[in-house]
C-alpha distance (Angstrom), angle and dihedral (degrees) to the residues before:
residue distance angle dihedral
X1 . . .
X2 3.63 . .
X3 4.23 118.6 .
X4 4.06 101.2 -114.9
X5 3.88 116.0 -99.5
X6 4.52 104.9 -83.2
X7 3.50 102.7 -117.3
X8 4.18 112.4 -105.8
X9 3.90 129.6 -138.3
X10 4.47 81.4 -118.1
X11 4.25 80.8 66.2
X12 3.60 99.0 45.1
X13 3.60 84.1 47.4
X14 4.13 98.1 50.4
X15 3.59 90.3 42.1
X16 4.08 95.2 52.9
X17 3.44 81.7 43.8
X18 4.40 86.3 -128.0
X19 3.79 126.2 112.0
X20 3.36 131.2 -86.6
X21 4.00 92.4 -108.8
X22 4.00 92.0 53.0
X23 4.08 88.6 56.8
X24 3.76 84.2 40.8
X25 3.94 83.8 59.3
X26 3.94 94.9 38.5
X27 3.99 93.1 44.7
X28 4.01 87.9 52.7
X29 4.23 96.1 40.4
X30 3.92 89.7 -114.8
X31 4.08 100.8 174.6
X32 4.13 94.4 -138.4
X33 4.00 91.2 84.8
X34 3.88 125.3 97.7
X35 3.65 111.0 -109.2
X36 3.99 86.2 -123.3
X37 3.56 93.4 54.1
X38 3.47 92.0 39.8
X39 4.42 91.7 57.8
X40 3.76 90.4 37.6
X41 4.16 92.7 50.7
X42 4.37 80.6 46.4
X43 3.86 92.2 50.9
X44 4.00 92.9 53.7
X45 3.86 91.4 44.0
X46 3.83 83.8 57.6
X47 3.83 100.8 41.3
X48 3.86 89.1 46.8
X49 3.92 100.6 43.6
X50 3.74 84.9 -130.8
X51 4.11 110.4 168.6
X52 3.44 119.0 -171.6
X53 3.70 127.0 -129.3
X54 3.76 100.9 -99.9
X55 3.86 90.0 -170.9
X56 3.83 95.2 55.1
X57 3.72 92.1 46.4
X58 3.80 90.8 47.3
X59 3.87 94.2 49.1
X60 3.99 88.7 40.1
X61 4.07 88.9 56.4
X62 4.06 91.5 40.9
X63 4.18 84.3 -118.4
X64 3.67 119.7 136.9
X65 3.61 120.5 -109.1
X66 3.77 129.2 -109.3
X67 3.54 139.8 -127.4
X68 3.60 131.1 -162.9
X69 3.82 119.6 -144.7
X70 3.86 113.6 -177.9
X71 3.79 118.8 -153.4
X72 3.80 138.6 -167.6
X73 3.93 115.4 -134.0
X74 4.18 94.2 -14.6
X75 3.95 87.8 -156.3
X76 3.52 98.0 68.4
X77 4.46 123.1 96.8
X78 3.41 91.5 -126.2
X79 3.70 98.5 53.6
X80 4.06 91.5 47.3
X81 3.08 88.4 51.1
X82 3.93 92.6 61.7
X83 3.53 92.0 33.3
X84 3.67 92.8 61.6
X85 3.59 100.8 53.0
X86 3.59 97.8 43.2
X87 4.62 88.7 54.7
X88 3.55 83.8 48.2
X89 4.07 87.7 61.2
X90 3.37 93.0 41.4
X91 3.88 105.2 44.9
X92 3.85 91.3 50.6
X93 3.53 92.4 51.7
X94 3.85 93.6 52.8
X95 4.13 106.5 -101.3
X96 3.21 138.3 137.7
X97 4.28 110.1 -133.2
X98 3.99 123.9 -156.0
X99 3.66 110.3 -163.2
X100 3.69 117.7 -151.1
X101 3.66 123.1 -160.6
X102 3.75 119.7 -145.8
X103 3.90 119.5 -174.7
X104 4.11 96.5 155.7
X105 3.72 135.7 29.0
X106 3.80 91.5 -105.8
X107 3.29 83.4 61.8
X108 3.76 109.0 46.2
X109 3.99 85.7 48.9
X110 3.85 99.3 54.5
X111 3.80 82.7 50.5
X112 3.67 98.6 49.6
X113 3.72 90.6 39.8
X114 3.87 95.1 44.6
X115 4.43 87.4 46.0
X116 4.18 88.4 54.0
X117 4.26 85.6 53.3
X118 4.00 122.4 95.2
X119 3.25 126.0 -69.8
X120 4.10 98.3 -9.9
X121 4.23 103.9 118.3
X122 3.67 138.4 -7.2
X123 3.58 93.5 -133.5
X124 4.07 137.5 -12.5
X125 4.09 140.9 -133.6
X126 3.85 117.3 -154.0
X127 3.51 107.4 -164.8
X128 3.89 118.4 -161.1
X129 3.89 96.1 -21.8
X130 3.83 127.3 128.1
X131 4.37 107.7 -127.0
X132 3.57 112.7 -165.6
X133 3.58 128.4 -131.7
X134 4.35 92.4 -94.5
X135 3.95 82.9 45.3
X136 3.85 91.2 56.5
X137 3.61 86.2 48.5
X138 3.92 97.6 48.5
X139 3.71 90.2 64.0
X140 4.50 92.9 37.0
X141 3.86 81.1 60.1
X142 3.81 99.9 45.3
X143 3.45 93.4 48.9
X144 3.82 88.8 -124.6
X145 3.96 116.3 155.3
X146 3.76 110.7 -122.4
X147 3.59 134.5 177.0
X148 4.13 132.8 167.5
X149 3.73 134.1 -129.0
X150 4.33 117.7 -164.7
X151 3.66 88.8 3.1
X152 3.57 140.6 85.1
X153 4.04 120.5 -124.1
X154 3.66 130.7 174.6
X155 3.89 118.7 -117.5
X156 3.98 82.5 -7.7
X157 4.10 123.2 114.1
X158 3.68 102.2 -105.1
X159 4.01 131.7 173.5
X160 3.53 114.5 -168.3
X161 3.65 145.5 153.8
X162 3.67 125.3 -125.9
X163 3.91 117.8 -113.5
X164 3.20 105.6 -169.6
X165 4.19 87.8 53.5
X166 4.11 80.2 50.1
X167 4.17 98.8 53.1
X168 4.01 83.7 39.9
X169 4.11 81.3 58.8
X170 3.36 98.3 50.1
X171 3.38 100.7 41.7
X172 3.99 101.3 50.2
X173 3.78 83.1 50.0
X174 4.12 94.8 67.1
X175 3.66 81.5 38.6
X176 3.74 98.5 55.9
X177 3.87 86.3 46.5
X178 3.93 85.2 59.1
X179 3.81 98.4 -108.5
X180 4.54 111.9 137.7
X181 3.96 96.7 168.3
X182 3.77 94.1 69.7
X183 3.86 110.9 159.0
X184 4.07 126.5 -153.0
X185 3.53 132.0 -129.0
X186 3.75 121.3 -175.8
X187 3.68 144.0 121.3
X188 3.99 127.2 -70.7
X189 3.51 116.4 -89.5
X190 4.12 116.2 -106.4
X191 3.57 131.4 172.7
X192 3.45 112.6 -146.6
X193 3.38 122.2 -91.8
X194 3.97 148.0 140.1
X195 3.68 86.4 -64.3
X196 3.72 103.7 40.1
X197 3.81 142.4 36.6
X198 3.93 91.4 -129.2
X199 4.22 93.7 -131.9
X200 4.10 100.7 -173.7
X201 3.98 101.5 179.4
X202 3.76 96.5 103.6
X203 4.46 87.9 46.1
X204 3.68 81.3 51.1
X205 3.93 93.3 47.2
X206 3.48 90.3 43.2
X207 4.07 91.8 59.8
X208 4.16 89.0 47.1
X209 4.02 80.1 61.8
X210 3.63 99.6 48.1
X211 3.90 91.5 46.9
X212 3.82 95.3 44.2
X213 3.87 81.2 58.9
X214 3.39 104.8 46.5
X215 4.06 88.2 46.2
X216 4.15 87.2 55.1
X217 3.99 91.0 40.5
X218 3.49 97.1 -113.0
X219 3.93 112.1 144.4
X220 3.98 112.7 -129.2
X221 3.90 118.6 -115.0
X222 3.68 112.6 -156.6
X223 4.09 91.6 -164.7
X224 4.10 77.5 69.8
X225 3.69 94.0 63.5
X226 3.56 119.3 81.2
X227 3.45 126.2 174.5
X228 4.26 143.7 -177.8
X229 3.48 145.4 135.8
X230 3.52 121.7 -38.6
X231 3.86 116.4 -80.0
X232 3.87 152.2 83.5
X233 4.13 88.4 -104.6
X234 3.70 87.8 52.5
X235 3.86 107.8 42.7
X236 4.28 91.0 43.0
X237 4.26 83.9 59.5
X238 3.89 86.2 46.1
X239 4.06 92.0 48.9
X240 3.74 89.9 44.4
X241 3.93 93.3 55.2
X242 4.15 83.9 43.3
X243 4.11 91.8 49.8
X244 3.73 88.1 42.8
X245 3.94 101.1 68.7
X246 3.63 121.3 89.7
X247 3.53 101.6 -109.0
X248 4.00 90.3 36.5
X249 4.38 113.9 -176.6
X250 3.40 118.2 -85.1
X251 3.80 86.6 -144.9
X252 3.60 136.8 28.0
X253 3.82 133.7 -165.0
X254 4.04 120.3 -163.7
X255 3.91 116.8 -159.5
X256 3.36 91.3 -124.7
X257 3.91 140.7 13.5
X258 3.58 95.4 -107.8
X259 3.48 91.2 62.4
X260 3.68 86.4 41.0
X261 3.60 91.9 63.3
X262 4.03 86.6 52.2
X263 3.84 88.7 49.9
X264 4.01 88.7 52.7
X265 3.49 96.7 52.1
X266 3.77 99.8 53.9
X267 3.55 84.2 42.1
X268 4.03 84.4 56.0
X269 3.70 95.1 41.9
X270 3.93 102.6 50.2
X271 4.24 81.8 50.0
X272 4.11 90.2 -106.9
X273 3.90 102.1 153.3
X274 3.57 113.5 -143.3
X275 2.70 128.0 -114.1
X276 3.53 100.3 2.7
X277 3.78 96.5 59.0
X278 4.23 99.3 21.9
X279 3.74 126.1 16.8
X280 3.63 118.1 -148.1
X281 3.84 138.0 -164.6
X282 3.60 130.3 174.8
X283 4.10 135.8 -177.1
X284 3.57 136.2 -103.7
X285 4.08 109.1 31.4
X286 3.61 94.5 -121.5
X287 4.25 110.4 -176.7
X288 3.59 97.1 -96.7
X289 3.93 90.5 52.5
X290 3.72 87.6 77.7
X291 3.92 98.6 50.1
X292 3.75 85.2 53.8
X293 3.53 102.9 51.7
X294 3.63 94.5 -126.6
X295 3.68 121.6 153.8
X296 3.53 113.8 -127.4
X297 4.11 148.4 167.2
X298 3.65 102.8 -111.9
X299 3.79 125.1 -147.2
X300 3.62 122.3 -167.7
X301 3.83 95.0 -111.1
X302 4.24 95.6 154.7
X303 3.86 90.8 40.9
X304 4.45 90.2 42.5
X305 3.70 87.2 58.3
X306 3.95 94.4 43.2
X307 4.26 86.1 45.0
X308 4.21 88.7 48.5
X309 3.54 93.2 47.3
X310 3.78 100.8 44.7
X311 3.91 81.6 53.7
X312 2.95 99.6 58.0
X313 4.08 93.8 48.1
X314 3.93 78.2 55.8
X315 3.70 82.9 62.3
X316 3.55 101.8 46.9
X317 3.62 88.9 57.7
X318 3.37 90.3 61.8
X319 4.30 86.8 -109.7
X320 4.25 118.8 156.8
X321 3.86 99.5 -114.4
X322 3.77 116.0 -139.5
X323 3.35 138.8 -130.5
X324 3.94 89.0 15.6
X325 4.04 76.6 -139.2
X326 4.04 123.9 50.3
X327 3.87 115.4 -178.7
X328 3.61 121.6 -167.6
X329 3.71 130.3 -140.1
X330 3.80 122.6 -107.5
X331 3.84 129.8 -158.4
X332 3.44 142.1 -167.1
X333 4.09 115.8 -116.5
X334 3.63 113.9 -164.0
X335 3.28 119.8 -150.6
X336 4.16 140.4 154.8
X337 3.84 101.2 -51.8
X338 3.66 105.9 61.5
X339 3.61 116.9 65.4
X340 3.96 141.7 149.8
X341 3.41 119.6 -54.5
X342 3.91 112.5 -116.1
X343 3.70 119.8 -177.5
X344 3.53 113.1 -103.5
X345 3.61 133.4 -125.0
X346 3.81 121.8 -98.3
X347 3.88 113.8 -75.9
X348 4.18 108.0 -84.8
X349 3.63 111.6 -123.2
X350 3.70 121.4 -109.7
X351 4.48 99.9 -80.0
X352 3.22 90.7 20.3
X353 3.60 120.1 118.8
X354 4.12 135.0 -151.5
X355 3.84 112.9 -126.3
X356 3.70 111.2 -113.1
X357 3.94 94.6 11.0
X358 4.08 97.6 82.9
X359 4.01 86.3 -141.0
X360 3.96 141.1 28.2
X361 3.96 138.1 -152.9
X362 3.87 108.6 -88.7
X363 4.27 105.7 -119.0
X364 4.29 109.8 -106.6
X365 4.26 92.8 2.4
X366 3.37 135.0 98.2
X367 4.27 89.9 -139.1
X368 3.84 120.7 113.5
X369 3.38 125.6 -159.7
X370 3.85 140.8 -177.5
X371 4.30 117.4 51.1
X372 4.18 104.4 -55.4
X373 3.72 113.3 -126.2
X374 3.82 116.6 -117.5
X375 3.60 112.9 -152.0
X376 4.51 116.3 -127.1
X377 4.16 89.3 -149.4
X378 3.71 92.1 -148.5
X379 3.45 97.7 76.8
X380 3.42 104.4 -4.3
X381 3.83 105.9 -115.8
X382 3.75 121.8 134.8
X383 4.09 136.6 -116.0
X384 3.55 119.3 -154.8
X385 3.82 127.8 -133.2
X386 3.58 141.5 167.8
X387 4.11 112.0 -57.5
X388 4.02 128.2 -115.6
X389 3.31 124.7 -167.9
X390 3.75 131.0 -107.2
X391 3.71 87.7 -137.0
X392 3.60 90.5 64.0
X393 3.89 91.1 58.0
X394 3.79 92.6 50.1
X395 3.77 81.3 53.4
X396 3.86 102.7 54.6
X397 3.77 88.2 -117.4
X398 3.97 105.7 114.4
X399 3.96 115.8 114.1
């Protein structure tokens, strides 16, 4: 079936019974219109779903042109990281870019709603979000140009990397170092809903584990999977409960490098050196990866946003993009704190203490004693500082 006709600026005009130029004047906020004329011109544009070209009135006026880029929680590294490529895009090519921030669905949806609306953006990013199907519509039926980066949308331009591909990565790296316990950090699995945005990366990261095991015949172990909400607070109180057990991993990879950063500090505060007693690797190779040593999958968040963006120029120019769906390569960058596995020494009972280490992991408790060692990436030596205990991760009560 045929899309219905889009509404032009010659039917608003017939059916206010007005010329073109006055709606011209009324669609632009010119001050030379009767206030009358002005509401009834506003009334038709609603009852006909009329949206003005924002790109012809721009280049009419001389103004530049505007973009709209819509982002979920704006604060966090990998989300810069996007960000930045994609304004680099769009400043050389001459728009203007609103970023909208979206940390609940109420917020994503007044966005989205607000972007399909008259006269608001000549074309819009979503980065990371879930549309649904009426939301893919919204923007069909404005005649909007859309595309995706980091998530999948039907019949939309979308570049993306592939996270299952990326926890496979990670995973058959500890394995090729000789490390089978390998413990999981990542976030809690939500669908989306009116209460949540429904993120599915670290679910997807997750399975890349699980099949990397299976594929090197190692059996999976659920008590080595922890998982919680999103954060460096949150994954170091999951990697304490993880270095806690008895038989704790030899390895652990975090599905993302935030939570990486968590895992290394419990690691430093229960006096686990890294990598020499726990290898870790974490996802995304966000700046401050690098300055910590930590190895890491990296995706090509700078040079997604830059891809998305020159896409959706393509777009604007009225250009056929192809393939619908671009996927990115990721790699595996190793750096200080993964490292061959070497079989431990027997578990030190509880007051005893491990030559050369000024402290030891109490037998059956979560409690560590003795000043942790905190690892100086470049050359992988150690600094001491005052001890924590582990206890007070598995507690919520490190700061």
């Amino acid at each position: 079936m045929p899309s219905p006709r889009r509404a032009t600026i010659a039917d608003v005009a017939a059916a206010s019974g007005v010329g073109v130029g006055t709606v011209s004047r009324v669609i632009n906020g010119a001050p030379n219109v009767r206030e009358a004329t002005r509401s009834s011109v506003l009334k038709v544009i609603d009852q006909l779903g009329y949206r003005p070209s924002h790109l012809a009135a721009s280049l009419s006026r001389g103004t530049a042109r505007t973009m709209a880029i819509v982002v979920p929680h704006l604060t966090r590294p990998s989300v810069v990281m996007r960000l930045a490529g994609a304004l680099a895009v769009l400043d050389e090519q001459g728009y203007d870019t609103v970023v909208c921030n979206v940390d609940t669905p109420q917020q994503r949806d007044h966005h989205l709603a607000a972007l399909t609306k008259r006269h608001r953006a000549d074309g819009v990013m979503v980065v990371s979000l879930r549309l649904s199907r009426q939301q893919l519509e919204s923007f069909q039926r404005a005649g909007v140009p859309l595309v995706t980066v980091g998530v999948l949308a039907p019949g939309v331009p979308q570049t993306i990397t592939d996270d299952v591909t990326g926890g496979r990565l990670a995973t058959e790296h500890l394995l090729s170092l000789g490390h089978r316990r390998i413990g999981f950090v990542g976030d809690t699995a939500h669908r989306i809903s009116a209460t949540n945005l429904g993120f599915s990366s670290s679910q997807r990261r997750l399975s890349g584990y699980r099949q990397a095991l299976a594929a090197a015949g190692v059996g999976y172990d659920p008590g080595l999977v922890r998982r919680g909400p999103f954060g460096p607070a949150n994954a170091e109180a999951l990697a304490a409960g993880l270095l806690a057990l008895p038989d704790r991993p030899s390895a652990i990879f975090a599905a993302s490098d935030t939570q990486a950063m968590g895992v290394l500090t419990a690691a430093d505060r229960c006096g686990i050196a890294v990598p020499g007693q726990l290898s870790v690797i974490g996802f995304d190779d966000i700046e401050s990866a690098a300055l910590l040593g930590l190895s890491t999958v990296r995706q090509p968040l700078e040079n997604s946003g830059a891809v998305g963006a020159r896409r959706l120029c393509a777009l604007l120019r009225g250009e056929r993009v192809r393939p619908l769906r671009q996927q990115l390569a990721l790699e595996v960058v190793r750096r200080a704190s993964t490292a061959t596995f070497r079989v431990s020494r027997p578990p030190i009972r509880s007051g005893s203490v491990r030559p050369g280490r000024g402290g030891g992991r109490a037998k059956g408790n979560v409690s560590c004693t003795g000043q942790p060692c905190m690892r100086r990436p470049e050359k992988g030596n150690v600094t001491r500082r005052p001890a924590r205990q582990c206890a007070d991760a598995l507690a919520g009560n490190w700061r």
